[in-house]
C-alpha positions as CSV (number, residue, x, y, z in Angstrom):
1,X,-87.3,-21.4,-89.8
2,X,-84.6,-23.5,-90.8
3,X,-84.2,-25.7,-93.9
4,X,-81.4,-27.8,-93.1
5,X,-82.1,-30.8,-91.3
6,X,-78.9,-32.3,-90.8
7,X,-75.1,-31.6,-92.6
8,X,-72.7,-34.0,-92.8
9,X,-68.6,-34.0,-93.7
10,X,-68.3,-36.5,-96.4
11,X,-64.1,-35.6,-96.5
12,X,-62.4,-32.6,-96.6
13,X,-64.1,-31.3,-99.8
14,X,-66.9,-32.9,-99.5
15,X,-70.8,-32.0,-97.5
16,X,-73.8,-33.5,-97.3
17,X,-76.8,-31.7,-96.2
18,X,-80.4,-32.8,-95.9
19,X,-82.8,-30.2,-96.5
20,X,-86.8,-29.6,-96.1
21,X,-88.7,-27.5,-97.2
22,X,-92.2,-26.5,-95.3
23,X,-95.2,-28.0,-95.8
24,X,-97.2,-24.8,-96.6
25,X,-94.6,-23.9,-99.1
26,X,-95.2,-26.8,-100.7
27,X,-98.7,-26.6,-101.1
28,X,-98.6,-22.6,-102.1
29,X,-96.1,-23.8,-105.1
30,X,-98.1,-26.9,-105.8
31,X,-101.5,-24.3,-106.2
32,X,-99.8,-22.3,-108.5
33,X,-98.4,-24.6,-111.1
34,X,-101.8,-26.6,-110.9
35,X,-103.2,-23.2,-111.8
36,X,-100.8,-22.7,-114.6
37,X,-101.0,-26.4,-115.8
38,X,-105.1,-25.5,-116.3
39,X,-104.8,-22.3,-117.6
40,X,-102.7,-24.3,-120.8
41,X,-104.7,-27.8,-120.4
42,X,-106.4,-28.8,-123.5
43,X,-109.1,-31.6,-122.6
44,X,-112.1,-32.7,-124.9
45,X,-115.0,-31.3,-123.8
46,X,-114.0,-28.8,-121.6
47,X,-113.1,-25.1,-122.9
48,X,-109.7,-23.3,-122.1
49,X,-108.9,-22.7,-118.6
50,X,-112.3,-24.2,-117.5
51,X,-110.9,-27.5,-116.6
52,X,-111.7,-28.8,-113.1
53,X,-109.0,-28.9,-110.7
54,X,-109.1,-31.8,-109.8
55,X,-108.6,-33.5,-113.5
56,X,-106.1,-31.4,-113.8
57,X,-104.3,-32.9,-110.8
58,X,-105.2,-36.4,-112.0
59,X,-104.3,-36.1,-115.7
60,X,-100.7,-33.9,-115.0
61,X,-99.6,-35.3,-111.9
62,X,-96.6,-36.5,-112.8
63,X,-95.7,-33.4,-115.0
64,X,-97.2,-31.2,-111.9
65,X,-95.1,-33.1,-109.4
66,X,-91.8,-32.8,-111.4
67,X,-92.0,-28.5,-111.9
68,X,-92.6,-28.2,-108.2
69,X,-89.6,-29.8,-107.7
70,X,-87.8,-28.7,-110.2
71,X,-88.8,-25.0,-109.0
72,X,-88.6,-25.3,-105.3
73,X,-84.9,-27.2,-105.1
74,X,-83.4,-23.8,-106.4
75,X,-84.8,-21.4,-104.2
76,X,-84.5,-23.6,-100.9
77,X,-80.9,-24.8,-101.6
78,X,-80.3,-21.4,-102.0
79,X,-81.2,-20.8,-98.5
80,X,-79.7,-24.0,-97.1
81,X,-76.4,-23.0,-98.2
82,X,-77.0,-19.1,-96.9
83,X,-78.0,-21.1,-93.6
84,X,-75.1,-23.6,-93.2
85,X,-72.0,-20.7,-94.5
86,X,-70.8,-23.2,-97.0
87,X,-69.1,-22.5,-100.2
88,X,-69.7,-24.6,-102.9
89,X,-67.1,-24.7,-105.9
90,X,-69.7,-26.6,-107.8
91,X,-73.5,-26.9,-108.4
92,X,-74.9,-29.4,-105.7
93,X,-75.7,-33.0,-106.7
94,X,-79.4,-34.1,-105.7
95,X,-79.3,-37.4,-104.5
96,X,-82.6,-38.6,-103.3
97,X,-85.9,-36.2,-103.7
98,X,-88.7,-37.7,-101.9
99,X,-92.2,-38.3,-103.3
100,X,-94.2,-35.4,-102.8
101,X,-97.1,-36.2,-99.9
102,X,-99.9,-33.6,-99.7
103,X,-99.6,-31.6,-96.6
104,X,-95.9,-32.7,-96.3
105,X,-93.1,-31.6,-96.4
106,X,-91.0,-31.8,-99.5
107,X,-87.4,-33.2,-98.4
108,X,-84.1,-33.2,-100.6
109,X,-79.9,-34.4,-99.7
110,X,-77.7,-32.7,-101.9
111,X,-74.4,-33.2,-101.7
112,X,-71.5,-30.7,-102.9
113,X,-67.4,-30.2,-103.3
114,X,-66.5,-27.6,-100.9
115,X,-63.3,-25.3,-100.6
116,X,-60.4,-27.3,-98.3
117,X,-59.3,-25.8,-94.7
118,X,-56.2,-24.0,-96.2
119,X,-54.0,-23.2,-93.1
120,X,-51.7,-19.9,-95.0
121,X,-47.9,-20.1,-94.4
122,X,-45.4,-18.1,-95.8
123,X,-46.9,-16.5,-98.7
124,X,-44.1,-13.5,-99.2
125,X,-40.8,-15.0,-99.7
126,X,-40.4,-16.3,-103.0
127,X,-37.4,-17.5,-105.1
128,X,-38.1,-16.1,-108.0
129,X,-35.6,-15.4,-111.4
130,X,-35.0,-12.7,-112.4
131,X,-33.4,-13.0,-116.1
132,X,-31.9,-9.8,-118.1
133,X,-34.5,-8.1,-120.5
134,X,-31.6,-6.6,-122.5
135,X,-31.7,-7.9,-126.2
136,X,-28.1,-9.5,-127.4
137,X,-27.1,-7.7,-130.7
138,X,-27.3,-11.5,-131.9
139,X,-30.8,-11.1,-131.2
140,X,-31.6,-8.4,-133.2
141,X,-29.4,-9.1,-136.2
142,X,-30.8,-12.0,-136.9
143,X,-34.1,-10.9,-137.1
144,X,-33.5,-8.2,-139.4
145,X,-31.6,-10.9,-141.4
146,X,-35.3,-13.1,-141.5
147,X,-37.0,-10.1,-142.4
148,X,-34.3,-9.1,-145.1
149,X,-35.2,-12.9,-146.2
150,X,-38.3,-12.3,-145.9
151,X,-38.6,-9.7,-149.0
152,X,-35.9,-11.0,-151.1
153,X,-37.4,-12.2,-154.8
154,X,-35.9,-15.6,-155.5
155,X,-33.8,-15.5,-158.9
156,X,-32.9,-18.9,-160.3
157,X,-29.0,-20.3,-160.3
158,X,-27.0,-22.7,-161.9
159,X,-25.6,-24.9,-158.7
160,X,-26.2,-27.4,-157.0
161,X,-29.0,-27.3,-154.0
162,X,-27.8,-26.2,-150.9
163,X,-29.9,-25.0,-147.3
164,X,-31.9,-22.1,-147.5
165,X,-32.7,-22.3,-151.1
166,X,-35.9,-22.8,-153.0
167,X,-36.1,-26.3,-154.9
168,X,-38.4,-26.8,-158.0
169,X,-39.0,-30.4,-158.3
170,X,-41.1,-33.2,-159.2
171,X,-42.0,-36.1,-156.9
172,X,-43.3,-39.5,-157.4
173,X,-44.3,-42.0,-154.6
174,X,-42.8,-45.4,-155.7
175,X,-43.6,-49.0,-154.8
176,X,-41.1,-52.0,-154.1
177,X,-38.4,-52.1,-151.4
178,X,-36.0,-50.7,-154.1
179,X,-37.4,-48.1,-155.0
180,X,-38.8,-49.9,-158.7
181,X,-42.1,-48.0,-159.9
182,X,-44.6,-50.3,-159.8
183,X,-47.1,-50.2,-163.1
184,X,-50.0,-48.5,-161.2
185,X,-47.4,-45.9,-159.4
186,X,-48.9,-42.7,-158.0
187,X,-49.1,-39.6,-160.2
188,X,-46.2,-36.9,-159.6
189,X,-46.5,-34.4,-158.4
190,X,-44.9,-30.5,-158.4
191,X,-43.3,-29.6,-155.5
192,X,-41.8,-26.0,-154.4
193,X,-39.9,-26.0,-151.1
194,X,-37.2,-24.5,-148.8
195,X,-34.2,-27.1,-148.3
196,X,-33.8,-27.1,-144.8
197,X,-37.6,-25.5,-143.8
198,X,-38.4,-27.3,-140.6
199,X,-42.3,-28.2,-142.4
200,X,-39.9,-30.3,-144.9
201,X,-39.3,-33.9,-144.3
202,X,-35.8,-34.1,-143.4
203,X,-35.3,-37.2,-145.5
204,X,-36.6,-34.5,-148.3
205,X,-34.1,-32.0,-147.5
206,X,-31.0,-34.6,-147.4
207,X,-32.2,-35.8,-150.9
208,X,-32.2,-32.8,-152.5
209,X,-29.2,-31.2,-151.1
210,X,-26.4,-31.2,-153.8
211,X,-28.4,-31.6,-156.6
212,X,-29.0,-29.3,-159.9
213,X,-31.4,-29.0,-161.9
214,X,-31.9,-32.0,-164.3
215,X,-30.5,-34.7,-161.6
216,X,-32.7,-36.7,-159.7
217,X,-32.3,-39.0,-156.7
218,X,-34.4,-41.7,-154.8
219,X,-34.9,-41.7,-151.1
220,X,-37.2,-43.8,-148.4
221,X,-39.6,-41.7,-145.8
222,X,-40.0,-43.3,-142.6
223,X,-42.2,-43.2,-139.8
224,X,-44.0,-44.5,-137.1
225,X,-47.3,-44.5,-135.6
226,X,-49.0,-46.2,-132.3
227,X,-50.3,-49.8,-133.3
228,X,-54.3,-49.7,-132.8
229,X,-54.1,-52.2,-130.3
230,X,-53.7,-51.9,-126.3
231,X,-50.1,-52.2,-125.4
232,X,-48.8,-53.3,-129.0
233,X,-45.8,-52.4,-130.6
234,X,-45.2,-49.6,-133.0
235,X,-45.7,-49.6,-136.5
236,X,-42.8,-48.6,-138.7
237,X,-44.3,-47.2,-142.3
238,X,-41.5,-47.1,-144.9
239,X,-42.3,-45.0,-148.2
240,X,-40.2,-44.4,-151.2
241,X,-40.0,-41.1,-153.4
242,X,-38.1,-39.9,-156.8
243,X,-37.8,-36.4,-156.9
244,X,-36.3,-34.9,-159.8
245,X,-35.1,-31.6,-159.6
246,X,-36.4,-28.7,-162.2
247,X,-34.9,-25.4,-160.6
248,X,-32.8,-24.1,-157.9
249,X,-32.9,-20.8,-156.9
250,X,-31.3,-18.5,-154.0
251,X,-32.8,-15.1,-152.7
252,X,-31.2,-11.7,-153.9
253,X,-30.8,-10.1,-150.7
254,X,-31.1,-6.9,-150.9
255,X,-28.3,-4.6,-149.4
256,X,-28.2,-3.7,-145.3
257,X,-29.3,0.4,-145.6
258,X,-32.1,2.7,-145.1
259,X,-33.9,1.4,-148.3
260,X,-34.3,-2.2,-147.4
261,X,-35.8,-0.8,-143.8
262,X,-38.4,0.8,-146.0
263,X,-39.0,-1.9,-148.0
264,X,-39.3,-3.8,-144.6
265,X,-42.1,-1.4,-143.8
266,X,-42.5,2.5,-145.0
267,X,-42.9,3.6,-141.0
268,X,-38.6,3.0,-141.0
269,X,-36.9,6.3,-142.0
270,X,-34.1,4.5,-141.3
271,X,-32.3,1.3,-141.1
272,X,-31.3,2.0,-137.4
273,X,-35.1,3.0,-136.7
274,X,-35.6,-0.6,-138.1
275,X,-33.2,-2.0,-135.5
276,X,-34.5,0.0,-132.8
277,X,-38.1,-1.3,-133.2
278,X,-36.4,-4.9,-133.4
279,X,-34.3,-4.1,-130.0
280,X,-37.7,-2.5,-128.7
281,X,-40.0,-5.6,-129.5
282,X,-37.4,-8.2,-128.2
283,X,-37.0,-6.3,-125.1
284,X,-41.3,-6.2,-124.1
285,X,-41.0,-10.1,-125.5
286,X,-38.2,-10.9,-122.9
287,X,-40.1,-8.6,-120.3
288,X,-43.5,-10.7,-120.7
289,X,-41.3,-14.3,-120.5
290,X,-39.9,-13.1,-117.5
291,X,-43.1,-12.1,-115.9
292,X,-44.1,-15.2,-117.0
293,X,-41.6,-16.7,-115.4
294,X,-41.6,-15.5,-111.9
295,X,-45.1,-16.0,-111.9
296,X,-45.2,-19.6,-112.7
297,X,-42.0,-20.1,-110.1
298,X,-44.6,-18.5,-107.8
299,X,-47.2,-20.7,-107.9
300,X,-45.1,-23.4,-108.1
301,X,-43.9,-22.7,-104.6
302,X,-46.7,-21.8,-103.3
303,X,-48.3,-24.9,-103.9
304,X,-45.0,-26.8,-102.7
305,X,-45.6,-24.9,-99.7
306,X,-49.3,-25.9,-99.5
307,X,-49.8,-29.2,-100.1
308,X,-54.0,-29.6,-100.8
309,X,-56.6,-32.5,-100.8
310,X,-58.3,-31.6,-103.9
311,X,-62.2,-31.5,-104.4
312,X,-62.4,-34.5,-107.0
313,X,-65.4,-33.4,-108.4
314,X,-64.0,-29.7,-109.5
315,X,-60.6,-31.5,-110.9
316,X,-62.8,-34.4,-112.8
317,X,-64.7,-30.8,-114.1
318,X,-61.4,-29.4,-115.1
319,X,-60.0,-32.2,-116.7
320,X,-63.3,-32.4,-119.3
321,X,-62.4,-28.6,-119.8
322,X,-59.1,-29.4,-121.0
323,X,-60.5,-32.5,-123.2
324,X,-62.9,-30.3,-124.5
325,X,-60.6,-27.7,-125.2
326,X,-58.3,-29.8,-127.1
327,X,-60.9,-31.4,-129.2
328,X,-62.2,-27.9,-130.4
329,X,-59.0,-26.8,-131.6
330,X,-58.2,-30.2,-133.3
331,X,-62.0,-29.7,-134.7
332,X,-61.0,-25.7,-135.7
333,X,-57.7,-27.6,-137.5
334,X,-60.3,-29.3,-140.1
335,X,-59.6,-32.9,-138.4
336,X,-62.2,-35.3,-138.4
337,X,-62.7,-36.3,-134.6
338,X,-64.6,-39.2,-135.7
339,X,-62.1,-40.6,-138.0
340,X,-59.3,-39.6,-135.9
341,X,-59.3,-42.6,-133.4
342,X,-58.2,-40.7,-129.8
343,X,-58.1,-42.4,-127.3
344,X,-60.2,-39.9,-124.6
345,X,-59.4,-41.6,-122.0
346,X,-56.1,-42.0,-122.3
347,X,-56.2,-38.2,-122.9
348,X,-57.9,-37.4,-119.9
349,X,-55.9,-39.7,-117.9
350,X,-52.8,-37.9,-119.5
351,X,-54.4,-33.9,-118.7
352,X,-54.9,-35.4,-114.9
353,X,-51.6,-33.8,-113.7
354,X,-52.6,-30.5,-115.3
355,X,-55.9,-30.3,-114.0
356,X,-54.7,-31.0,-110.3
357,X,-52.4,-28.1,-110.3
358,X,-54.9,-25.6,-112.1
359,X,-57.6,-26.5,-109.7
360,X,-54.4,-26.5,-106.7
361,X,-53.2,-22.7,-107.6
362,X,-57.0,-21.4,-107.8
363,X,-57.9,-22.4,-104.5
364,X,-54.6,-21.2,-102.7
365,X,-55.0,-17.8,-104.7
366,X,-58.6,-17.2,-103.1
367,X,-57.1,-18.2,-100.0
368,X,-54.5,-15.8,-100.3
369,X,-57.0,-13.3,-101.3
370,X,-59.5,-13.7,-98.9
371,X,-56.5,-13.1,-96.2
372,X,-55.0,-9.9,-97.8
373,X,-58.5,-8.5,-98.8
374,X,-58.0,-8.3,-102.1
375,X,-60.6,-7.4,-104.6
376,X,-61.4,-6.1,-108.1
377,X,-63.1,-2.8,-107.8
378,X,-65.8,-1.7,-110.4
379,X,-63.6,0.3,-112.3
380,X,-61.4,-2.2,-112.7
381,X,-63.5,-5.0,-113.1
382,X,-65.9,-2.9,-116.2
383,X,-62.0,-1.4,-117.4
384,X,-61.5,-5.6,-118.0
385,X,-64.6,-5.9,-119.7
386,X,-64.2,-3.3,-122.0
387,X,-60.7,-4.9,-123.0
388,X,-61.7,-8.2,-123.7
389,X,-64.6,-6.6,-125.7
390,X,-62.2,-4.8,-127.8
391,X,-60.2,-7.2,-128.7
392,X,-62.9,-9.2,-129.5
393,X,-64.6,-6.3,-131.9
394,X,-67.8,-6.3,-129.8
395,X,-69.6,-4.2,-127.3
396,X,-68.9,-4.6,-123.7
397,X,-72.7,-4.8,-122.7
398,X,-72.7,-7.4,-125.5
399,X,-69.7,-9.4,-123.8
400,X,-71.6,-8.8,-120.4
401,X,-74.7,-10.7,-121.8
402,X,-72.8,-13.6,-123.6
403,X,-70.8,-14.0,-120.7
404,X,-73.7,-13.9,-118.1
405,X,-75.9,-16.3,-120.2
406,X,-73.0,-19.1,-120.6
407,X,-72.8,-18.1,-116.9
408,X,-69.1,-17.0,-116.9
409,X,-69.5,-13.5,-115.4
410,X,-68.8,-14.2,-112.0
411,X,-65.1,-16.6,-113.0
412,X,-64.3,-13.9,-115.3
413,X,-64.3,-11.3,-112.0
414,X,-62.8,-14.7,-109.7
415,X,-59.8,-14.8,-112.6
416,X,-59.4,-11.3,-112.3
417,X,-58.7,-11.4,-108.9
418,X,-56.6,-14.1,-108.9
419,X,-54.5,-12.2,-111.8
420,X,-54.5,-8.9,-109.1
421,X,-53.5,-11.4,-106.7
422,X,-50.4,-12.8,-108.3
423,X,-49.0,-9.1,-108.6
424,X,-49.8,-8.2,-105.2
425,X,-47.6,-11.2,-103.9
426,X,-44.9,-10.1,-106.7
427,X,-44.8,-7.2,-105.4
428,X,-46.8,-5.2,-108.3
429,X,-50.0,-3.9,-105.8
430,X,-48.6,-0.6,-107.0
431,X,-48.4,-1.0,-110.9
432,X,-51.3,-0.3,-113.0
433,X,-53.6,-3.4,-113.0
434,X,-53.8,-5.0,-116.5
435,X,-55.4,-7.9,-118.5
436,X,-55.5,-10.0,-120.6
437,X,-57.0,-10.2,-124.3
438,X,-58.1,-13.5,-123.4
439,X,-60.8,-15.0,-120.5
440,X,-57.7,-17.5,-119.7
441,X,-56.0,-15.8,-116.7
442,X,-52.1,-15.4,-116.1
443,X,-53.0,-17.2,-112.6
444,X,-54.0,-20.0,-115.1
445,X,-51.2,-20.0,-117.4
446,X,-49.2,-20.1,-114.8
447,X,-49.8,-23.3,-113.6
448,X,-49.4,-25.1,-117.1
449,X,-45.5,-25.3,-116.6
């Protein structure tokens, strides 16, 4: 017997459906939970599990009415959607739930985002680039210049300051527009930095540049920040230091030979062992940004190629992924969310864009999918897991429980296939199907350009 009593297009993306569900049904789930709800009923003067039926119904109805529901919605959308082939992207919404009428049926209209018609066009002929992977000897020699840096001691010199070396000095915030200490200045402070270190003001750098040790200088730090109010104008913060200087010292590089590539790291014999791991590690970080690459120009085109109406619903969803996101890494930063004053939705408004083409590449890789037959086998699929678990340090049944309890198990196999899908239209079918460390797939990350 059918549950769906009527389905109806509410847009492309979009499906109504009025469901009911029988009568006896009804009245079998009904029985049971009354059961339940007496078994656990607690009334004054009755013991345990002895309480008439009938008070039972009368003292819980509302609770008894409510678990019905809330038990026989699952199971007979389930079937309603199995009935009427439809492939919901997101859990239905339950608009109207009738009162429940003994020896009626219970009716329900749910109404869910569904996948768009997508019509497949050309979906092998891409223009893709194709940059060298070849490290320039530029490349590698100045990287084993940062790490010759890198374990240089710092020995202190008699010059002036100059880029590239390390500044002792003392700061003091000032007061007044000319730089006058006022009586309550702020305390000074030490200060150790890198003249030219991109984490250093700039207006820092300039100011010490060219001094020695013993000379001091005054300078003004200036910046700007969005006024609080809607629409206003910027505000410009002006700030004035003293910083005197106490030390300047340069790095003693050590000399270019086999020695320093063992103080680099004891696995170099050699220092041309140390350049041929530098060529090596350039060249598999210039093969990944080219795969990179080709695969956001892919879905690029392919989404130029298939212009969409999007489900609103599953990009609104997407959007509070990427707000949610961002707030947990400005939370895992030590910043005070509270305090911070974002504007959310302005934020939201701004991750829009991103969220359309994320939601945009997804459905047109299941399309593609569904066409070529693609699928992640077992193997592959329990290969993934075990992966991820790794480089997690965790079990893979453990990973398979977390992920099936924050119900994650099934887009972790749909992001797999979308990541086998990519290579399949790159041409890769044939390569040995990887992943990655993270549950973010490259299909993904390739729409973020």
């Amino acid at each position: 017997m059918s549950v769906v009593v009527s389905l109806q297009d509410l847009g492309s993306c979009r499906k109504q459906l009025t469901v009911e569900v029988p009568a006896p049904a009804v009245e079998a789930e009904m029985q049971r939970v009354v059961t339940e709800f007496g078994n656990r009923a607690k009334i004054p003067g009755f013991r345990q599990g002895k309480v008439p039926v009938k008070l039972v119904r009368q003292r819980f109805a509302k609770d008894i009415e409510r678990e019905v529901i809330e038990r026989l919605l699952p199971r007979y959308w389930k079937q309603a959607q199995a009935e009427s082939s439809i492939d919901p992207l997101l859990p239905p919404e339950v608009n109207e739930v009738k009162d429940l009428q003994p020896g009626a049926p219970l009716t329900f209209v749910a109404t869910v985002e569904t996948r768009p018609q997508i019509d497949l066009r050309n979906v092998k002929d891409f223009d893709l680039p194709n940059p060298s992977t070849d490290p320039g000897s530029v490349e590698v020699e100045d990287t084993i210049e940062e790490l010759r840096r890198q374990i240089s001691p710092w020995v202190q010199v008699e010059r002036s300051a100059g880029r590239g070396d390390l500044v002792e000095a003392e700061i003091t915030a000032l007061s007044g527009a000319h730089g006058e200490e006022a009586p309550e200045a702020e305390k000074t402070d030490k200060i150790s930095v890198e003249v030219g270190d991109p984490k250093v003001w700039e207006e820092l750098t300039l100011a010490l540049s060219g001094l020695s040790a013993g000379q001091e200088t005054i300078f003004t730090r200036r910046h700007e920040h969005d006024s609080p109010e809607e629409g206003g104008e910027k505000i410009v913060h002006e700030q004035t230091f003293r910083v005197k200087v106490d030390a300047v010292k340069e790095r003693d590089l050590p000399p270019l030979d086999d020695e320093m590539a063992k103080k680099i790291n004891p696995e170099f014999a050699s220092l041309d062992a140390l350049k041929d791991a530098v060529t090596q590690r350039h060249r598999h970080n210039k093969i990944e940004q080219r795969n990179e690459a080709r695969q956001r120009a892919l879905v690029d085109q392919l989404r130029e190629r298939h212009p969409l109406e999007l489900p609103q619903g599953v990009v609104r969803k997407e959007v509070e992924g990427l707000v949610q996101d961002y707030a947990e890494s400005l939370a895992r930063r030590g910043v005070d969310l509270d305090q911070a004053h974002i504007d959310w939705n302005a934020l939201a408004t701004d991750m829009q864009p991103l969220a359309e083409r994320r939601v945009h590449a997804r459905l047109l890789l299941d399309a593609v999918a569904e066409a070529e037959s693609i699928e992640v086998s077992e193997e592959e699929f329990e290969r993934a897991l075990a992966a991820v678990a790794r480089s997690q340090n965790t079990s893979t049944p453990a990973l398979r429980r977390s992920l099936d309890e924050d119900g994650r198990l099934a887009n972790f196999r749909s992001q797999l296939r979308r990541d086998k899908t990519i290579r399949h239209l790159l041409g890769e079918a044939a390569a040995s199907f990887d992943v990655s460390a993270e549950l973010s797939d490259t299909a993904e990350l390739a729409t973020e350009a």
